[in-house]
N, C-alpha and C positions, 0 to 999 in steps of 0.2 A: 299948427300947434301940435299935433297928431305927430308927424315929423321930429320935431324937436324931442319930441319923451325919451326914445331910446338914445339920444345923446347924453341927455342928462343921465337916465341910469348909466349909463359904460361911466361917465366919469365919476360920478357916486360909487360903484365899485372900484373903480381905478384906486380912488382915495382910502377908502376901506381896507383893502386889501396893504396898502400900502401902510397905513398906518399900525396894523395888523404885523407885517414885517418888522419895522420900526421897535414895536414897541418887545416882541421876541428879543430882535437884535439886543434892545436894550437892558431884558432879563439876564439871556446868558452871558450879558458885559459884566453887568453887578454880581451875577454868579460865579464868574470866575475870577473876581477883583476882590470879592471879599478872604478866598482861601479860607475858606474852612477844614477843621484836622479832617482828614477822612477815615471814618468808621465801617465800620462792617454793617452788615443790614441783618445780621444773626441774634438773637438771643445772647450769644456770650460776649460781642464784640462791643458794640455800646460801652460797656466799662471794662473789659477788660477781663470780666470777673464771670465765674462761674455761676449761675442760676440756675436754685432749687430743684426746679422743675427740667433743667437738663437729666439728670443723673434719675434710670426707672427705676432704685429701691425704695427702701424707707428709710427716710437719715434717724428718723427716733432707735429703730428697733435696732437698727446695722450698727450704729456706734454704741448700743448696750454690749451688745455682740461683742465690737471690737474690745471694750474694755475686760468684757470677760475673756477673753484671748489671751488679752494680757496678763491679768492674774493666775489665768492655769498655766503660764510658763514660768511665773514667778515662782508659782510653786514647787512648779518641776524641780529649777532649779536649784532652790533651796532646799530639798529631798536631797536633788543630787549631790549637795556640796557637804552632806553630813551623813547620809546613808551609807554610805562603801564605810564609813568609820566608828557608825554607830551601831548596824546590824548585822546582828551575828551571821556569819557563816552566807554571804550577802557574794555572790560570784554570777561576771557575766550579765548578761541583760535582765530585766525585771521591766515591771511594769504596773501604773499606777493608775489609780480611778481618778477620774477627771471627769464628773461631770454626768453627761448621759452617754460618755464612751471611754475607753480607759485609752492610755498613754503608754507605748512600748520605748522603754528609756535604752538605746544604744551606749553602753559608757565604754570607754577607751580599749582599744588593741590595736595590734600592730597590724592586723591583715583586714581589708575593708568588710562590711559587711555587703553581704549580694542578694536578689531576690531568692534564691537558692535558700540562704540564710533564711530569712522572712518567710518563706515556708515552710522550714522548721522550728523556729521561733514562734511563728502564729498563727499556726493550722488553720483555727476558727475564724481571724479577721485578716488574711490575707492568704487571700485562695486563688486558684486557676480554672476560672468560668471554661474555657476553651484554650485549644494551644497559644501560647505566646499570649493569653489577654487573661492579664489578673487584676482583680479586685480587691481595694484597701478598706476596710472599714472601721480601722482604728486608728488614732494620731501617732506618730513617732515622732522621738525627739534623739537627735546625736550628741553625743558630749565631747568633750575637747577629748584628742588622739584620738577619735573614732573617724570613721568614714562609710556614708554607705555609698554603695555604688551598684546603680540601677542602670544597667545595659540590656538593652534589647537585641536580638538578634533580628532576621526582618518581621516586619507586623506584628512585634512587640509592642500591647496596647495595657497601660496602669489606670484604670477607674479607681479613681477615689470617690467614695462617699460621698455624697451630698445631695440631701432632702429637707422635708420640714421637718424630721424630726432631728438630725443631727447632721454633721458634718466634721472631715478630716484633714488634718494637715502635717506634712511634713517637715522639721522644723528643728536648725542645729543650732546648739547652742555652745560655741566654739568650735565644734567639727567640722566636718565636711562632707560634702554634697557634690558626687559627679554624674550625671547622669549625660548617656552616649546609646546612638544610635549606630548607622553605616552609612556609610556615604551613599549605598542604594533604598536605604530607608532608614526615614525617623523612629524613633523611639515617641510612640506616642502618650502625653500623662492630661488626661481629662475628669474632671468634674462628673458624677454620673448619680443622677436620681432616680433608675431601677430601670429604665428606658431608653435615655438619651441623654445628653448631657444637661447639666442644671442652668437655667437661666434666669433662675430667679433670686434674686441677690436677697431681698429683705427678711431672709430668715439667717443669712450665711452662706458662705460657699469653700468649698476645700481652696488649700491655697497652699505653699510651698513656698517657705522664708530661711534664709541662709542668715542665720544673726555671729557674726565673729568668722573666724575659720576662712576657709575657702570654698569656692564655687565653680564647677566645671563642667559645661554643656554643650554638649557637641550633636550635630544631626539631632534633634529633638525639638516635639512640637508641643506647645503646654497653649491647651486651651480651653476658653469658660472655666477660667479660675479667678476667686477673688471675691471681695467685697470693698465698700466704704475707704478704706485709710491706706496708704502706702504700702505698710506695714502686712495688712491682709491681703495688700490687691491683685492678687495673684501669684506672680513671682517677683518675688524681695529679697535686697540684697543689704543688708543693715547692721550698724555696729555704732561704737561712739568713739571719740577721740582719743578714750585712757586705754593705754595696755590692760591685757585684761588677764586673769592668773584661773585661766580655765583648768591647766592643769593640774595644779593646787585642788581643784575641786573635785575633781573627779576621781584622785588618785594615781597610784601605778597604773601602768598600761600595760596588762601580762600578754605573754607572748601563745596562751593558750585560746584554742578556739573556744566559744563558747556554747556552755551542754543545750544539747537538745530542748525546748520549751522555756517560758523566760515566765520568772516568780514577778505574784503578787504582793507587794507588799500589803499589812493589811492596814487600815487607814489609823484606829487607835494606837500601834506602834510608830507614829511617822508625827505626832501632835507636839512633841516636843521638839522637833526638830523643824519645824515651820518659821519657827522667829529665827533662824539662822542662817543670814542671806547674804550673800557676795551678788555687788548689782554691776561687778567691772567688765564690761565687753572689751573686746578687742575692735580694732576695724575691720571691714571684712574685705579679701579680694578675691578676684577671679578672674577666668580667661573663657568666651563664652567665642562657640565657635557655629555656624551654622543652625541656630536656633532660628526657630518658627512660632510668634505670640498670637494669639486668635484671641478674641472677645474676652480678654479679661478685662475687670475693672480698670485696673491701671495696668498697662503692657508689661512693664519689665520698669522696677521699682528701685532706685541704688541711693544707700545714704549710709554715711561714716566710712567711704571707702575709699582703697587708695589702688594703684596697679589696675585698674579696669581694661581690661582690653576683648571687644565686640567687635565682632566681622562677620561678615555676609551673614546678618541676620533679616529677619524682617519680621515688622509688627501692626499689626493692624485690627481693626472693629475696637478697639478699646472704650469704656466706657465713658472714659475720661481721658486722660494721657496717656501716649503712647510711653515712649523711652525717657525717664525721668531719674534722672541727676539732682538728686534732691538738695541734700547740705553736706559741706566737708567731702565731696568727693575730687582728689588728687590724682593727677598723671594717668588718666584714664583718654583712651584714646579709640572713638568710633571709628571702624572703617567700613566700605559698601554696605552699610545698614539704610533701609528703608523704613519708612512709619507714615504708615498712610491708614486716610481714614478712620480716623480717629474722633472721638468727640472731642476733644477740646487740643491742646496741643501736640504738632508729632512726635516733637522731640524738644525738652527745657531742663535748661541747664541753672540750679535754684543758687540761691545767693550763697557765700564763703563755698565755693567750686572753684580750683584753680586748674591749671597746666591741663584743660578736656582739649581736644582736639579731634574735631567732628571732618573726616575727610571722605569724600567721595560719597555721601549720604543722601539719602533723598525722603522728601517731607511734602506728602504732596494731598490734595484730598481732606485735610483735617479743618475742624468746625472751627478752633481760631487761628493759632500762629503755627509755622510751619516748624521754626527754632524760632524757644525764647532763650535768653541769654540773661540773667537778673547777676546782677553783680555791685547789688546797695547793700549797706553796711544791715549787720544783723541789729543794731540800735543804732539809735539817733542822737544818744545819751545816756544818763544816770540809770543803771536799769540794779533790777533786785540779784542778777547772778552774774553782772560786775562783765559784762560781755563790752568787749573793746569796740570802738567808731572806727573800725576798717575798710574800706572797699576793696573787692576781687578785682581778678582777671586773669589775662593771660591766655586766653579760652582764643580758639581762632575754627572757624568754618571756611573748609577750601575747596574746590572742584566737585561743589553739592548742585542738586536741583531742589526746588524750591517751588512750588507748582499749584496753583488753584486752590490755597486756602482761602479759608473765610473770611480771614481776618489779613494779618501780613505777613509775609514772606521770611522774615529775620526781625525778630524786637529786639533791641537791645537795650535793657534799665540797667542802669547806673554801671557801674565798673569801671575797671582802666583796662589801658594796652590792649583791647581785642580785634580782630581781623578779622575780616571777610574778604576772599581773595578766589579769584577764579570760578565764580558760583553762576548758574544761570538761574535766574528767580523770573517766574513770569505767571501771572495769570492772578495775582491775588489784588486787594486790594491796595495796598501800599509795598512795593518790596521790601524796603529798608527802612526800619525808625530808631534811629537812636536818641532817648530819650534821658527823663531820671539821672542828669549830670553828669551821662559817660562821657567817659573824659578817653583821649587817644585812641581812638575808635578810627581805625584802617580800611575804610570800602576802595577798594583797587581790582580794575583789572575783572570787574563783574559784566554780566550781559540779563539786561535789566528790560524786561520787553513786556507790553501788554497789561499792565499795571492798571486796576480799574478807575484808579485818581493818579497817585505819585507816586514816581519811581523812586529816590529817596528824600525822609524825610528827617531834618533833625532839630528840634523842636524842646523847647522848655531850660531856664535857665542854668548855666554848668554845664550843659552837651557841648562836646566838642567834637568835629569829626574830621579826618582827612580823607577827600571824594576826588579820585584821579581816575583816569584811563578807562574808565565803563559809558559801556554805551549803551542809552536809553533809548528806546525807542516804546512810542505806544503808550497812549493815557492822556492825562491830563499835564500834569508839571511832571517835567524831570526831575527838580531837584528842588526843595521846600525849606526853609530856613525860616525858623520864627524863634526868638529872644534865644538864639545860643549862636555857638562859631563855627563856622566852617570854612574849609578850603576846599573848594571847588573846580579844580584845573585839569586842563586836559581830554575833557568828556567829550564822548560824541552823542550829540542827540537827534532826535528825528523822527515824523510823522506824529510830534506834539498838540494837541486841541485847546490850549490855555498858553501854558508858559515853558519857556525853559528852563529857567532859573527864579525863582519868588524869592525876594527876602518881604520878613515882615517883621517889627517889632525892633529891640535894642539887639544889633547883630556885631557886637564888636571882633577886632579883628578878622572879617569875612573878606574872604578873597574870592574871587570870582575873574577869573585868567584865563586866558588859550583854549574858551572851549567851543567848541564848532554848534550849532541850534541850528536845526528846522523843525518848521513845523508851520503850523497856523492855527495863528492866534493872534488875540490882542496886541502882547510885545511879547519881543524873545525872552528880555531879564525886564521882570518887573521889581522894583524896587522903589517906589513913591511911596509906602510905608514902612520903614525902613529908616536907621541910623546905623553908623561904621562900617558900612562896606567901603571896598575897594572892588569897584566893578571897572575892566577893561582888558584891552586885545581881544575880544572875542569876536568868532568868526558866524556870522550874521544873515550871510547871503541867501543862504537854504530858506530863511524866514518871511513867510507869505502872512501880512496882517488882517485877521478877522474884521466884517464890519462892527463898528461899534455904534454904536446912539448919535456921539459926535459926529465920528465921519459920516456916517449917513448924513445928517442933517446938514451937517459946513457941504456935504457933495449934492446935496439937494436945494438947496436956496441958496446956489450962486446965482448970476443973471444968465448967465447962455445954458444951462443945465435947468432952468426955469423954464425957458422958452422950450427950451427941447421937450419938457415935459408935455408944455401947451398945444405942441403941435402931435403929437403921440396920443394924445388923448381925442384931438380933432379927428384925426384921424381913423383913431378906433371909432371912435363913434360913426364919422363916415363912412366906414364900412361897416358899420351895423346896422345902420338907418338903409342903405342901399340893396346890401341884404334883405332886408324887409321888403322891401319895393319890389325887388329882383325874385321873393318867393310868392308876391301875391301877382304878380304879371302869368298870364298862362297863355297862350296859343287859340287863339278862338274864331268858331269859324268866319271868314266874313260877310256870310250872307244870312246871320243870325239875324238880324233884324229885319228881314222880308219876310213878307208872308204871302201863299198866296192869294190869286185874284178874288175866288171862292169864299176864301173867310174874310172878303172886305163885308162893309156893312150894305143896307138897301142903298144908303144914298149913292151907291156906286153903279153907272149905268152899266147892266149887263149884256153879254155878246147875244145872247140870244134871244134880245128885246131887238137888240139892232140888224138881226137877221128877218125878224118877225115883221119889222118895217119894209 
């Protein structure tokens, strides 16, 4: 009986353990048979959406802030669009109370204004702590024909303002705005609260907004600037869709420099002239050349703009978004621009944005999307300011990297006609989703690798997408298709752990043609849940099938794969049971059981009785 025990335990484990297999095998069957969307495992990914507790200010105090921003420009402006014609004898810059700091109003001439300037215009609030490093501590605002232009020579360094008690910013209102370093050094313009730079957003922070006019920056690094809203979030570049008659407001633009020290207006002369307000901007454009964005709230901020044109910049620690193409931004074209590390996305291009074209870019490091692409109608219908049911596009991302975001690699919501062409996207969760009804939606020609679920996915009804010539390698699915269409031809895929190809749901006209799968997995193209495909010629051979539930069990209760088991088990056990035997045997002497004559008992006759005889 003793014997028999260790046979029974080996095949009581045998079975265990087996079942143990089985029933894994069978988890990760139904895990990967259900396809679920795949999400991010971050705080913003989940939905999509930004959360509260992402962003370290104060959303209460920061959007009082904002709104009070807003009204002392309001002001300005309306000063400035009645003052050159109401007060007398009114010549050259001036400047207005605003607050718990005044406002040095720039209004039009024909030669820029320079820091040169600005310290003779504002001895007291724009000073020079040290060579080449000066200090702002009052707001300026530029008016249409005006221009400042802030050039640094090397380790030229602008601290603006910014503490708990107040803060600065620079800020044109149909002017313009160039500021320029050297090609051996930036021009640097930082946030400074008596110490070091501010980093504390919920009181405010200096920031620099280009509203109309133009914008020009070159070799130059703007960091820890901003707060809360686009608009303050550092640097911003913003205007609205109407022509806007700046010059009308400002006046003539004389050809005379202007005198030395810049008038106060005083606040009870300026009371009637506050109801007199022109609210027409222009759009704003610009040409941004070797710029450097550090830790602002929002990187580099552009809405109502058209001519954009960015190159070898780079953005990054942002507290939110890095390079953001908000609304109405036309024929603006990134090139070798990076935006990494960012809290939420690197680079998003926001809905009615046409003809952007993001090339040779890289988005790599940020808490969701790497590029989003939103290009859904600004209403869905009848709305209060009569805004038309359009959709964008035109927008195309080419020869980009795309690398270890949180979320995905490239989103695409709603739009038409947009590209993605020559990109290598790897390391995020999802490379590619085209979602939100994008309709003509071009993925060609990508190298799609490492992907922690799917390599692309296109998903929810009205997506439409054309998927050729990329090669997937790494992850889970290559290519995801639930309740929209796609054409899938030509891919090469490889070292898959689920699928090649999933469809799921109503997939009307899906095509699924010429494309090459390896991997291992369940199957290459799964498609049992699923209507309207056209699934065929594809090339199959690369593909090595996963166990699953079934085949284990159909490979396990046939009759000679039964017996084999029987005898594997006899076996094991046989050599366990022998083992045992084989460990309690030892070597032992064989004359252990003698003793000798001396320690017999009396009843044994002794020799020296029988010598005594």
């Amino acid at each position: 009986m003793t014997s028999r025990r260790p046979l029974l335990l080996g095949i009581v484990a045998f079975l265990v353990i087996a079942l143990v297999g089985v029933a894994f095998i069978a988890a990760g069957s139904i895990w990967r048979e259900s396809e679920v969307d795949a999400v991010g495992h971050n705080e913003i990914a989940a939905n999509g959406n930004v959360q509260g507790e992402l962003y370290p200010g104060d959303p209460r105090s920061e959007a009082r802030i904002v709104a009070s921003e807003e009204e002392r420009l309001v002001y300005v402006r309306t000063i400035a669009s009645a003052a050159r014609w109401r007060v007398d004898g009114l010549a050259g810059p001036y400047r207005l109370q605003t607050g718990a700091t005044t406002t040095l109003v720039l209004p039009a001439r024909v030669v820029p204004y320079t820091m040169a300037d600005l310290l003779r215009l504002a001895p007291e609030t724009f000073t020079e702590l040290a060579s080449s490093t000066f200090v702002l501590t009052e707001n300026v605002v530029v008016l249409p024909g005006a221009t400042l232009s802030l050039e640094g020579k090397e380790g030229t360094t602008l601290r603006m303002q910014s503490d708990e008690d107040s803060f600065v910013s620079i800020v044109t209102l149909g002017g313009s705005l160039s500021m320029a370093g050297t090609p051996a050094s930036d021009l640097e313009i930082t946030s400074w609260d008596g110490s070091g730079a501010d980093s504390d957003t919920s009181d405010g922070r200096a920031y620099i907004r280009v509203i109309g006019g133009h914008a020009s920056f070159a070799h130059t690094t703007a960091s820890s600037l901003g707060f809360w809203s686009g608009n303050t979030g550092g640097l911003a570049l913003t205007g609205t869709d109407t022509p806007g008659t700046f010059a009308d407001a400002s006046g003539p633009a004389p050809d005379a420099v202007a005198p030395a020290g810049a008038r106060l207006l005083p606040e009870e002369d300026l009371e009637s002239l506050a109801d007199q307000t022109d609210s027409d901007y222009s759009v704003v454009t610009a040409g941004i050349d070797s710029l450097t964005v550090r830790d602002n709230a929002f990187g580099l901020f552009v809405t109502n703009a058209r001519d954009i044109a960015i190159r070898d910049t780079v953005i990054s620690g942002s507290l939110v978004d890095g390079l953001v193409l908000h609304r109405s931004v036309t024929d603006a074209t990134i090139t070798r621009t990076t935006s990494s590390d960012n809290a939420v996305d690197g680079i998003t291009v926001g809905r009615s944005s046409t003809r952007v074209e993001l090339d040779r870019v890289t988005a790599n490091g940020n808490g969701r999307n790497g590029i989003s692409l939103d290009g859904q109608p600004l209403a869905d219908g009848p709305n209060a300011v009569g805004t038309a049911v359009v959709t964008y596009g035109g927008n195309r991302v080419v020869r980009s990297t795309l690398a270890d975001n949180g979320r995905y690699g490239v989103e695409v919501s709603g739009g038409e006609n947009l590209q993605l062409t020559g990109n290598i996207i790897r390391g995020n969760e999802v490379g590619v989703v085209v979602n939100y009804g994008a309709e003509r939606v071009r993925v060609v020609d990508n190298e799609i690798r490492d992907q922690r679920t799917q390599g692309i996915a296109v998903r929810e009804p009205g997506a439409q997408a054309d998927i050729r010539r990329n090669t997937i390698t790494g992850g889970d699915t290559g290519v995801y298709v639930r309740d929209a269409t796609a054409s899938v031809t030509a891919n090469t895929m490889r070292s898959l752990s689920g699928h090649g190809v999933s469809l799921l749901g109503s997939v009307p006209d899906t095509r699924v043609t010429g494309n090459d799968v390896g991997g291992y997995g369940t199957v290459a193209i799964w498609d049992e849940r699923s209507t309207g495909a056209l699934v065929e010629a594809n090339e199959l051979l690369d593909w090595h099938p996963a166990p699953t539930l079934h085949s284990v069990m159909t490979s396990v209760f046939q009759p000679l794969t039964f017996v084999w088991l029987i005898l594997a088990m006899l076996l094991l056990g046989t050599a366990f049971t022998r083992r045992r035997h084989l460990r309690v045997r030892t070597i032992r002497n064989p004359y252990e059981e003698r003793v000798p004559l001396t320690a017999l008992t009396r009843g044994i006759v002794r020799i020296d009785d029988i010598r005594a005889r």
